[in-house]
Each structure stands twice: as structure tokens, then as C-alpha cells.
VOPAGU-2260 file (C-alpha; in pm, 1 decimal, decimal comma):
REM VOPAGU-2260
SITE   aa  ch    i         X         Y         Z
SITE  UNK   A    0    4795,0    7223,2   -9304,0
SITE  UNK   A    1    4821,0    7066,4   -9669,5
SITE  UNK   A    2    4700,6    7414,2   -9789,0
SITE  UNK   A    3    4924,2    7646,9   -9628,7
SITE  UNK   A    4    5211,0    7391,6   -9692,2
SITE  UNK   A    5    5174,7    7465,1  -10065,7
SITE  UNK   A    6    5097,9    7827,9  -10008,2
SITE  UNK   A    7    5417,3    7845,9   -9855,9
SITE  UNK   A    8    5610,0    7657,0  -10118,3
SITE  UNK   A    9    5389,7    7885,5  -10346,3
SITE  UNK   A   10    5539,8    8243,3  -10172,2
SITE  UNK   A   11    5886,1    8089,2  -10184,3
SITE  UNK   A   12    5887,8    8006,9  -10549,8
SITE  UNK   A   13    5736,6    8342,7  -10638,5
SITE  UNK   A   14    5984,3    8492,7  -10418,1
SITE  UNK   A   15    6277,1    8280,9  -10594,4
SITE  UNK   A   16    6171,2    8372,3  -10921,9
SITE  UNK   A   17    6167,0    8726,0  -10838,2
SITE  UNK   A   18    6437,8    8757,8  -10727,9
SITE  UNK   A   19    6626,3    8582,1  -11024,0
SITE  UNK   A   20    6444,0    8828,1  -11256,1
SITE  UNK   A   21    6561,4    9094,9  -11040,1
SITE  UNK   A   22    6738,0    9419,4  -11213,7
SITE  UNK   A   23    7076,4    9319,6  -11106,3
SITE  UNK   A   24    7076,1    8984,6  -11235,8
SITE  UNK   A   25    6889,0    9136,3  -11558,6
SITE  UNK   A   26    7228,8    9298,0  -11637,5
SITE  UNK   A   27    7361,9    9268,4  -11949,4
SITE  UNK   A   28    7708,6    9211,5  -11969,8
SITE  UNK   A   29    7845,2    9409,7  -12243,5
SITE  UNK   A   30    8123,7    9328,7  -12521,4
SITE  UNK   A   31    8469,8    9451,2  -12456,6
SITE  UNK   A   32    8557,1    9787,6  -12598,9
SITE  UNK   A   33    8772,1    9700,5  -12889,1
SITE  UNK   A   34    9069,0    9907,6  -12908,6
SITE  UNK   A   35    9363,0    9893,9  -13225,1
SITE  UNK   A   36    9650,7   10085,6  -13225,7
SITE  UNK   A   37   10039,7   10096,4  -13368,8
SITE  UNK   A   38   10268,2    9969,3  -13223,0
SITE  UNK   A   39   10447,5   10258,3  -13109,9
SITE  UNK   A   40   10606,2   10294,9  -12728,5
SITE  UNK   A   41   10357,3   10619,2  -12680,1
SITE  UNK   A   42   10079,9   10362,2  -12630,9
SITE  UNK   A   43   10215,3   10221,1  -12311,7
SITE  UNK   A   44    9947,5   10334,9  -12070,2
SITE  UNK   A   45    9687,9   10087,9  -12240,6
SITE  UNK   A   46    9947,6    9813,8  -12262,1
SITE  UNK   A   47    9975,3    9862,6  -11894,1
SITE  UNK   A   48    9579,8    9900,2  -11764,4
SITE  UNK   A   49    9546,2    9603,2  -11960,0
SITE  UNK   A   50    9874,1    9387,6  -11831,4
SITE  UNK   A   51    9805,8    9508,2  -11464,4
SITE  UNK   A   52    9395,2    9453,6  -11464,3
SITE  UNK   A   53    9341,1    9860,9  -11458,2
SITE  UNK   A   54    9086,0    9856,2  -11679,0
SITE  UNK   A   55    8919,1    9559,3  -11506,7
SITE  UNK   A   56    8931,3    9715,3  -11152,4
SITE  UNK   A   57    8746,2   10016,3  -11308,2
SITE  UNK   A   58    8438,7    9760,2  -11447,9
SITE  UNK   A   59    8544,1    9744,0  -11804,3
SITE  UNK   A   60    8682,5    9481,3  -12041,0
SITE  UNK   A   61    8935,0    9607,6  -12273,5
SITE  UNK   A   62    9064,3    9416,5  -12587,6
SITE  UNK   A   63    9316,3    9595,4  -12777,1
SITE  UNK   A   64    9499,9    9490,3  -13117,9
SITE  UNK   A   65    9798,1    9643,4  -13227,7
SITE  UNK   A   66    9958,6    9651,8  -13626,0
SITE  UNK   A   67   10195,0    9784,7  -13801,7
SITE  UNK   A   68   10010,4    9935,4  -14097,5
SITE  UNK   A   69    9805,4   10252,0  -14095,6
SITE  UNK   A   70    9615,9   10187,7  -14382,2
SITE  UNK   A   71    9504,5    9823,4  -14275,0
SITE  UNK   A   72    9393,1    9998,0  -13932,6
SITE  UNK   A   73    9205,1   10246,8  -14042,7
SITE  UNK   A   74    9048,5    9974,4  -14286,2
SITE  UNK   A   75    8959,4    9803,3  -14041,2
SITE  UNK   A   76    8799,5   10060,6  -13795,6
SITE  UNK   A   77    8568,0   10166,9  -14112,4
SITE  UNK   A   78    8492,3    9836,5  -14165,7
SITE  UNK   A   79    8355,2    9811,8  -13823,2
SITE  UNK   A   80    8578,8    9557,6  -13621,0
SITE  UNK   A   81    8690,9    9823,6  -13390,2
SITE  UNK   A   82    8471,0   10103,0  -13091,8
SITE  UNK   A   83    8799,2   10299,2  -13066,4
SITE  UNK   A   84    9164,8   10344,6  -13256,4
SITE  UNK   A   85    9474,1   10483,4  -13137,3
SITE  UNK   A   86    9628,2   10758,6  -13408,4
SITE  UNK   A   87    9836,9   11044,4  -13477,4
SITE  UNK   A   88    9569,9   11380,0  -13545,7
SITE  UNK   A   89    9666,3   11447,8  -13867,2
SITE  UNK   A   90    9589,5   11101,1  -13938,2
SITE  UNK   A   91    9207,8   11147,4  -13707,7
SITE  UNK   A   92    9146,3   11417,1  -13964,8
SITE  UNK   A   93    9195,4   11221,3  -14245,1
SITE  UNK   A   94    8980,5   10920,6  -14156,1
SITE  UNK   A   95    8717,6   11163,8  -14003,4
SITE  UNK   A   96    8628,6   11258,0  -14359,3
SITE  UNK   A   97    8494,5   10902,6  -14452,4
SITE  UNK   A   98    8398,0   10820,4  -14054,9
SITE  UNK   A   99    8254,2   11177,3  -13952,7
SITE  UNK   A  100    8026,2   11001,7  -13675,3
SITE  UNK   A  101    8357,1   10956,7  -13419,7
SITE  UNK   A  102    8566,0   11155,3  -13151,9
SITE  UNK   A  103    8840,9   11175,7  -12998,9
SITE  UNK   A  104    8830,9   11167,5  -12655,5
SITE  UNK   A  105    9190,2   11188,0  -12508,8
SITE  UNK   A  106    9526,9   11302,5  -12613,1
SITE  UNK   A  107    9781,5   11022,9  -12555,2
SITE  UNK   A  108   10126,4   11165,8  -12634,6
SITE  UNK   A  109   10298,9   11483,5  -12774,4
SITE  UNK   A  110   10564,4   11371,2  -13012,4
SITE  UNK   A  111   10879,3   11639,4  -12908,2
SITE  UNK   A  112   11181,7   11433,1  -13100,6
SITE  UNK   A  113   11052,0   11090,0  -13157,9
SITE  UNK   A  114   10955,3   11134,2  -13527,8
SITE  UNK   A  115   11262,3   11178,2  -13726,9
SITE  UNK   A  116   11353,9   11200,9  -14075,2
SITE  UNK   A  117   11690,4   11014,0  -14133,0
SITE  UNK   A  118   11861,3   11028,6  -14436,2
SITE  UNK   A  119   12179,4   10866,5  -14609,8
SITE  UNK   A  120   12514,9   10995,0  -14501,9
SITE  UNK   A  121   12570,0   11205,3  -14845,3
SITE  UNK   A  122   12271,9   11403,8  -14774,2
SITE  UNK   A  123   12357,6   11632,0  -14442,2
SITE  UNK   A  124   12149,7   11917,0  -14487,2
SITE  UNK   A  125   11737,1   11934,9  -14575,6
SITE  UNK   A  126   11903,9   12175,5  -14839,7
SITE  UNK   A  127   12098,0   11845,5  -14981,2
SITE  UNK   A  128   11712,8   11662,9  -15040,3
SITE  UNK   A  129   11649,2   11893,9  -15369,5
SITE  UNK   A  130   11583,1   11678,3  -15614,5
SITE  UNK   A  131   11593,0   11357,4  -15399,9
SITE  UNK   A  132   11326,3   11083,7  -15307,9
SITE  UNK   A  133   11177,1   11171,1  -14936,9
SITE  UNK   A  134   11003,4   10857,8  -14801,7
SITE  UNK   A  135   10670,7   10932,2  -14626,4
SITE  UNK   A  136   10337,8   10803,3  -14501,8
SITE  UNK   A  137   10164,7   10993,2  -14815,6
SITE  UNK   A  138    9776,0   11165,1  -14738,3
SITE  UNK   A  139    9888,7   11127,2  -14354,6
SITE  UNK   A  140   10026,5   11320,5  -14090,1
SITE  UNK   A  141   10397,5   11232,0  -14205,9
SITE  UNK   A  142   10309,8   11393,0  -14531,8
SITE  UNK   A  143   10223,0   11720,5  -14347,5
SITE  UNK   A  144   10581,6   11656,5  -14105,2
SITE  UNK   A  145   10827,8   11677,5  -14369,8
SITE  UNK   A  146   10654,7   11916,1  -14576,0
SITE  UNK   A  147   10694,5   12186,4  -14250,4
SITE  UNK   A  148   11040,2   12023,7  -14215,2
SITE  UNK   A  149   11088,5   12098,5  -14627,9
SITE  UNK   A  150   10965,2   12476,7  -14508,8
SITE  UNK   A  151   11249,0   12541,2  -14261,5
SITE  UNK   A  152   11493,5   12559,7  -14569,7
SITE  UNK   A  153   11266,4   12737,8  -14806,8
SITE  UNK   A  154   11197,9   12430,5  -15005,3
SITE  UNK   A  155   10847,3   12275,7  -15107,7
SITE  UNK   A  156   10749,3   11933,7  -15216,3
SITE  UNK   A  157   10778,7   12042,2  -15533,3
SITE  UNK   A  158   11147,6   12006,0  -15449,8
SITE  UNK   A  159   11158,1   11645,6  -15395,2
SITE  UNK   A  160   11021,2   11336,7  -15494,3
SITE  UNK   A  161   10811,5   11245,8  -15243,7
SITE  UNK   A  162   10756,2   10858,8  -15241,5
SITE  UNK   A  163   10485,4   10659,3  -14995,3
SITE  UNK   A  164   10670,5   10466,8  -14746,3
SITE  UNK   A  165   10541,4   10330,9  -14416,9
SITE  UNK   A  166   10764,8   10382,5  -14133,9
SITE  UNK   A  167   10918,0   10026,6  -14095,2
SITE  UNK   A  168   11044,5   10006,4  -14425,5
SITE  UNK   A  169   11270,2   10313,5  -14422,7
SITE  UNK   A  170   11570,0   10123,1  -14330,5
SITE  UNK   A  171   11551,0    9900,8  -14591,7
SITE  UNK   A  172   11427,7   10177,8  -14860,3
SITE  UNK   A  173   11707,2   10348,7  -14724,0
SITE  UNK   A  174   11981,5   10059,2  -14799,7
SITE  UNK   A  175   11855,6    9982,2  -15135,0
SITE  UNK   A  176   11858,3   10369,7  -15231,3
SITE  UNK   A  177   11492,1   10359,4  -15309,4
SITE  UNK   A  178   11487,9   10627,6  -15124,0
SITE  UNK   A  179   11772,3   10913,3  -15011,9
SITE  UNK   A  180   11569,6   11009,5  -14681,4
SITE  UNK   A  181   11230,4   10960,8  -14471,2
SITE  UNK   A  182   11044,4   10948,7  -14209,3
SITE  UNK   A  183   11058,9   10705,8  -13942,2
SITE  UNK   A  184   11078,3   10618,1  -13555,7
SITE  UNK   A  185   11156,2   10348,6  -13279,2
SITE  UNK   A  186   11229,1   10107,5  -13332,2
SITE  UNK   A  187   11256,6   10139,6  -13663,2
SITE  UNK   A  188   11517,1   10461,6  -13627,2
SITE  UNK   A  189   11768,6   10236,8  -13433,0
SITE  UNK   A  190   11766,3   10013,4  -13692,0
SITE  UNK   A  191   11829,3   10301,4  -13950,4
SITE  UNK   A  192   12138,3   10425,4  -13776,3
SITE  UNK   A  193   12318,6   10120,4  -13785,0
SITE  UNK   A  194   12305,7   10131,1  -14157,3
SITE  UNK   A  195   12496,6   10395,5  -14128,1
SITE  UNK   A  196   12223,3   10697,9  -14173,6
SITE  UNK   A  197   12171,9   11035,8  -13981,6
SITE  UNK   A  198   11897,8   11259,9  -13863,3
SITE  UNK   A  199   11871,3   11520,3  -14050,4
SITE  UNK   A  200   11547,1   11674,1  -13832,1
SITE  UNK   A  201   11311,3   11570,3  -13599,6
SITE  UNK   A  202   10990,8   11644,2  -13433,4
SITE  UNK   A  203   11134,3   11874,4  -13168,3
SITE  UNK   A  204   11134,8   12140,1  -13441,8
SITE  UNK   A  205   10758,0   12097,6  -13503,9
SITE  UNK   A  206   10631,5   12111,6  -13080,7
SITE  UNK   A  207   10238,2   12036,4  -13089,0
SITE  UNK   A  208   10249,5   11925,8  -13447,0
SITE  UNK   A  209   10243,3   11561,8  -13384,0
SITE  UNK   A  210    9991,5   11444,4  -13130,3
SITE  UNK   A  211    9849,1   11097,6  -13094,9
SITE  UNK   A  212    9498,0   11037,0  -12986,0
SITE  UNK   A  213    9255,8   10794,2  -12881,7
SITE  UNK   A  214    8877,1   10846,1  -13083,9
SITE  UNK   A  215    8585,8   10625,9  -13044,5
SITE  UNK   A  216    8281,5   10549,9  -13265,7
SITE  UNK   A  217    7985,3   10809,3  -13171,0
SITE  UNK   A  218    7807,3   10469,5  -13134,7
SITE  UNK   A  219    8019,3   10381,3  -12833,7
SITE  UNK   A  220    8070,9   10765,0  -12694,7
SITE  UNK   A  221    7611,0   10772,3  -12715,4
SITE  UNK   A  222    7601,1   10377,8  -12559,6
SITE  UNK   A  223    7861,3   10397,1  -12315,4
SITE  UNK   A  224    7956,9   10664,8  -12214,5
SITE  UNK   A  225    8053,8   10536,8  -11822,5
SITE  UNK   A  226    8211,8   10296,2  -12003,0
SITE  UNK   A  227    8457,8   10530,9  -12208,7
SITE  UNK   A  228    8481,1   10739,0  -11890,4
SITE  UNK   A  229    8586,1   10409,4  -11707,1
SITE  UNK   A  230    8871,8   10365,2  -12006,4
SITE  UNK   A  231    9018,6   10696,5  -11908,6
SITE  UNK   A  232    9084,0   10654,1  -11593,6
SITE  UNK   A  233    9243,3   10344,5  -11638,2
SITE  UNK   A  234    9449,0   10450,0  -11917,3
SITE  UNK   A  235    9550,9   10746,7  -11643,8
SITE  UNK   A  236    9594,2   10494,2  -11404,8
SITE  UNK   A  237    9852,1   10288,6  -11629,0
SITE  UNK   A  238   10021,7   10625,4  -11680,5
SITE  UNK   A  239   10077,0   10649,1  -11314,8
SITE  UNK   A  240   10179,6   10291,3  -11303,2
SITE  UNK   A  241   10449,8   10332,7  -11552,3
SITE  UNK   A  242   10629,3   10642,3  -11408,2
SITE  UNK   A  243   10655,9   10446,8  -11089,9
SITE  UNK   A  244   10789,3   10150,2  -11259,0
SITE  UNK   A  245   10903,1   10238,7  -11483,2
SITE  UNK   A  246   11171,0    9852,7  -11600,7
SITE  UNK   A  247   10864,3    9667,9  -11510,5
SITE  UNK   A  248   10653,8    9863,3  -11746,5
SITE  UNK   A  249   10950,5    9862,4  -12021,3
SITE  UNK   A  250   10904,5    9508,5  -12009,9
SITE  UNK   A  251   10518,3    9478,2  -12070,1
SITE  UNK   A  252   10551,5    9703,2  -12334,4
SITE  UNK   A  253   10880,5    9490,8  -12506,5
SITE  UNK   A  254   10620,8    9152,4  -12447,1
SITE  UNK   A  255   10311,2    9343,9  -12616,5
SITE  UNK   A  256   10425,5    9516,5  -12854,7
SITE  UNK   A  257   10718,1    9212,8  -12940,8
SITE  UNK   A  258   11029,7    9454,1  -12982,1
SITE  UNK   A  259   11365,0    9454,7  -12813,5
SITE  UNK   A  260   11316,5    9601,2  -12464,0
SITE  UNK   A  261   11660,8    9771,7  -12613,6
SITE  UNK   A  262   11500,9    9921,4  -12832,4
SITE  UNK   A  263   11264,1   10104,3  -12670,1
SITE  UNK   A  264   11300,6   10498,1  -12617,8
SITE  UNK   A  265   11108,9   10759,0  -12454,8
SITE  UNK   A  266   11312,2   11049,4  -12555,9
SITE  UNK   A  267   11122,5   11272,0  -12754,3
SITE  UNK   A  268   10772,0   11131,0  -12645,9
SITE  UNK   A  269   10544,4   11326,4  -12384,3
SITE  UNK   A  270   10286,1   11095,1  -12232,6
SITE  UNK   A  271   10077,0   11310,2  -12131,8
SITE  UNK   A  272    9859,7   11330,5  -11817,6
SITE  UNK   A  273    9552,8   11426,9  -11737,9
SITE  UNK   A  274    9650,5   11831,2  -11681,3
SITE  UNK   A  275    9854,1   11808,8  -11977,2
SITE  UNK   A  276    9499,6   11654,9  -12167,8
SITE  UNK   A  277    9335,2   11922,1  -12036,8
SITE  UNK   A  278    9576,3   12219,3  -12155,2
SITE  UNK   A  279    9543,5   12096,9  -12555,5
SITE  UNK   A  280    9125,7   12178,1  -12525,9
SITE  UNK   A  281    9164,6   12537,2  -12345,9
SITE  UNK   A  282    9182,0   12792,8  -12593,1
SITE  UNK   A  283    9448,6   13007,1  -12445,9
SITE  UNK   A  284    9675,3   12755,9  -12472,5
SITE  UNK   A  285    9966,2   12771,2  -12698,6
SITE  UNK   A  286    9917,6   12402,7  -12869,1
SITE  UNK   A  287    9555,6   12449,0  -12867,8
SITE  UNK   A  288    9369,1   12126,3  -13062,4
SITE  UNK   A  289    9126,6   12284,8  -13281,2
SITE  UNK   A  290    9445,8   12540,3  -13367,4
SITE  UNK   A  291    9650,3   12267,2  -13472,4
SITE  UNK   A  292    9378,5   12010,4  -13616,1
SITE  UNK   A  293    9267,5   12291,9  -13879,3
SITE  UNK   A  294    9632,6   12332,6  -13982,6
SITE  UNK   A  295    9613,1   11963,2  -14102,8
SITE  UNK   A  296    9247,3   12019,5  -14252,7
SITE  UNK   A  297    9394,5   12310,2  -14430,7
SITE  UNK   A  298    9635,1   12149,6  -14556,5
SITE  UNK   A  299    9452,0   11784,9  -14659,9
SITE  UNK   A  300    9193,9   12011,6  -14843,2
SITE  UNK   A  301    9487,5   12200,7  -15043,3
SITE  UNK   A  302    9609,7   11940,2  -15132,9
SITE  UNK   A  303    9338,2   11708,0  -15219,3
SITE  UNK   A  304    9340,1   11443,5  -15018,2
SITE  UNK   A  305    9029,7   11537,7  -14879,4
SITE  UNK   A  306    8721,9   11761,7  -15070,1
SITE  UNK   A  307    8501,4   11753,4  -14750,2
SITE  UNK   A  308    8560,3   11779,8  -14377,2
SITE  UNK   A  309    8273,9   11730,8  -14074,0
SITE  UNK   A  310    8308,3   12034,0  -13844,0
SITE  UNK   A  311    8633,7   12019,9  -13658,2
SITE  UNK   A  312    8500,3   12120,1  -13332,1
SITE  UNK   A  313    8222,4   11823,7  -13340,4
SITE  UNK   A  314    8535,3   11584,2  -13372,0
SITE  UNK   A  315    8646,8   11632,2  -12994,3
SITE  UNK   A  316    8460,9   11564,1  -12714,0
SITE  UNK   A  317    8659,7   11671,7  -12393,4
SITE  UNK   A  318    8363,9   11605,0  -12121,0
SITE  UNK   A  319    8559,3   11242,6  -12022,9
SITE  UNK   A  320    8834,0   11441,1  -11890,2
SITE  UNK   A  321    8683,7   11680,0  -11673,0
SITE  UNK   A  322    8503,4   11560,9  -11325,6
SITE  UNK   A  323    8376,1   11313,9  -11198,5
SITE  UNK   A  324    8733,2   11121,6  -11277,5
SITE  UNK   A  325    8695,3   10924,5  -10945,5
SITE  UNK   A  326    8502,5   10559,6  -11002,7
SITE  UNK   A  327    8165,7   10504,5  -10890,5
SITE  UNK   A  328    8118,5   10310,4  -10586,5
């Protein structure tokens, strides 16, 4: 009896520490995907799968940081502290050059009017800028906006002055007349126009030109791939969230990103949706990615803000939006 007493207490321990070492409680929980982007309205699906537990319900933690600089951002995703950033592709383009290991994996918004360049009452054509100071994010995508704007009037940079100005300090470049004109948006632009400035052009003139994405370290795209998969739909999912709620969603967005829920526009910003994702990678169409991402590399290289580019094509990575979308059960 003593005997197969302890061969019993034996079988159960064995069976106890089997099951303890079991695959499923071998799981290793993984870090959060770290996210940073601007704080600009077009990010509002993230804010929302984040604020409403999206991201959670699809198996994922999110964290996700969001600044006002470019330059510090992109410092800090080279440095490391980031899996993923949030930017405009001209600016993708640039930072690819130094970070050629990363991809973008989804397009998050078309800008169609929300970029603007405002400019001081006296000035009411682009004709009027000759020989003026034109404020823009220099080596960036806002370089390559108001050079195509500078191009609808025949004019060139050589024109202007340009001078390196980050979007939130137009207004007060503006008032101080370091600056005549430049390039800004909400809700930065509503501040502008109460100083008394105009728009003298906008985004809506350049349609597939500005285009912000979300990219992710090759690291994290290899690693985790179910994981990044998992992002996208509840990104998508926040999307959905938003048009059908669209005050509530206003407000998480006002809370996040710590602006006037006043202040904050949609018009002239596409979110886009998945079908919409999925029209910028099909060759046919009119705004195609690679089309428009070589007219910044073209342009970066003429210019010399970059000598050397990775291949464009090994930049995008469009297998998270195509099926299976649905979650695993």
C-alpha cells in the first residue's frame, strides 16, 4: 500500500510538472510593438484601436508615442526605441537611406487639402513669393510640396528663399516676418488664419503626392509577422469605429493627441481603407506607390539630400493587406 501510495503521488507530480512545462504555458509573452507618430488627426485609427482595446481583442499590445518634431522621431526610430513609425512617404524615403532594413506596410491617409501653404496677406499669388522666404520642412516631403506648388507658376526654388521651418512654428514665423509664407496644417493652420494669413495653395493640387504611412523595422516584419498582421486589422478596425462614431472618436483623438477638439478637421484628409490600401500597390492604378515614391527619390538624389537609395520596391511589403485579414481563432 505504502508503495503504490508514493507511486501515485509520484505519477501526479510528474503529471503536474508536465503539465506546467507544457507548450502553452512555455509562451513567451512578447514586448508591445512600439509605435511613434505626429501628431496629426490622419492618425486617428491607432488612437482609436488603442482607446477602444482593438488592438488587444486582436492578441497584441500596442504602445504608441506621438511628437511634434520629425527630426527627433526619426532620431529616435534609428536609434532603436521604436518597431514601427508613422510618416509622410517622402519623408519614408528619406530615412530609408540611413535605415534600408524597414517597410512600410500600410498606407494610412491621402492628404487631398490638408497640407497648405499660407502666406501673409500682401502675398496673394505663388507669383507674389519671388524673392520671398518660403518656410518648409527642408530634405522632407514639404520640401518636395512647395517646390511642385513653386512649378504651377513657372517658378523654382531658385526663386525664393527657402528657410527650414517645422510646421508648428509657421504662425509665429509668420507674425514675426521671419518668414512671408509656408507650409503648415491643423491645427497649426487655424491658428495661422487668425493672424490674419491666407492659403495661397494646398494639397488638393498635388492628389497622391502626400501619403502617410506606417513602416516597421525588417526585425519586427521577419519576428512577427502575425503580430504586424494583427496591427492591421485593428488599425482597420479603429477606422471602422471612427466612421460610425464619429464625436466619440473626435474626442479620443482631442484627449491623445491634447488639441482643441475645435480644432480638429478632416477636410482634405482621406483615411483610407483597406480597398483604398490596396489600389496604391496595383500598378494600373493612377496613384500607384512605387510611381510616386521614385518621384521623391528622384528628386532627394537631385538634390542631394540623399547619394544612395535601397531598392524602392524592397521598401513595401503589401502581403499584410491581402488575405487572411480575418483573426485566427
Amino acid at each position: 500500500m505504502k508503495r503504490s501510495f508514493f507511486n501515485s503521488i509520484f505519477i501526479i507530480t510528474c503529471w503536474l510538472l508536465f503539465a506546467c512545462h507544457s507548450p502553452e504555458s512555455l509562451t513567451v509573452k512578447l514586448p508591445p510593438l512600439k509605435l511613434t507618430c505626429v501628431s496629426f488627426v490622419g492618425y486617428t485609427p491607432v488612437i482609436i484601436a488603442q482607446q477602444k482595446g482593438f488592438f488587444k481583442a486582436q492578441g497584441i499590445d500596442v504602445e504608441v508615442s506621438y511628437v511634434d518634431y520629425l527630426q527627433l522621431q526619426q532620431a529616435d526610430f534609428s536609434a532603436g526605441k521604436y518597431d514601427g513609425i508613422g510618416l509622410t512617404l517622402g519623408d519614408f524615403i528619406i530615412l530609408s537611406a540611413t535605415n534600408p532594413d524597414m517597410q512600410a506596410v500600410m498606407v494610412v491617409d491621402e492628404s487631398t487639402g490638408a497640407d497648405v501653404v499660407v502666406a501673409q496677406s500682401d502675398t496673394k499669388t505663388i507669383l507674389n513669393l519671388k524673392g520671398k522666404k518660403l518656410g518648409a520642412n527642408l530634405g522632407g516631403f514639404s520640401e518636395v510640396f512647395v517646390t511642385e506648388m513653386l512649378k504651377t507658376s513657372q517658378l523654382t526654388s531658385d526663386d525664393v528663399s527657402l528657410v527650414k521651418v517645422e510646421a508648428l512654428e509657421v504662425p509665429e514665423r509668420l507674425q514675426n516676418n521671419a518668414i512671408q509664407a509656408g507650409h503648415t496644417w491643423e491645427p497649426y493652420l487655424s491658428e495661422t488664419l487668425k493672424l490674419g494669413a491666407h492659403i495661397l495653395f494646398t494639397s488638393k493640387q498635388t492628389p497622391g503626392l502626400i501619403l502617410d504611412l506606417v513602416a516597421f523595422r525588417g526585425e519586427a516584419i521577419r519576428d512577427r509577422p502575425e503580430d504586424i498582421r494583427a496591427f492591421v486589422r485593428g488599425w482597420l478596425q479603429g477606422l471602422s469605429y471612427w466612421e460610425a462614431n464619429i464625436p466619440e472618436g473626435n474626442e479620443l483623438v482631442s484627449k491623445a493627441l491634447n488639441i482643441p477638439i475645435k480644432t480638429i478637421s478632416f477636410e482634405g484628409i482621406d483615411l483610407t481603407d483597406l480597398a483604398e490600401n490596396q489600389k496604391f500597390f496595383q500598378s494600373d492604378s493612377p496613384n500607384y506607390i512605387y510611381k510616386t515614391a521614385k518621384k521623391y527619390a528622384d528628386f532627394f538624389i537631385r538634390t542631394g539630400n540623399v547619394t544612395r537609395l535601397p531598392n524602392l520596391e524592397k521598401l513595401f511589403n503589401s502581403s499584410f493587406l491581402t488575405p487572411p485579414l480575418s483573426r485566427k481563432p
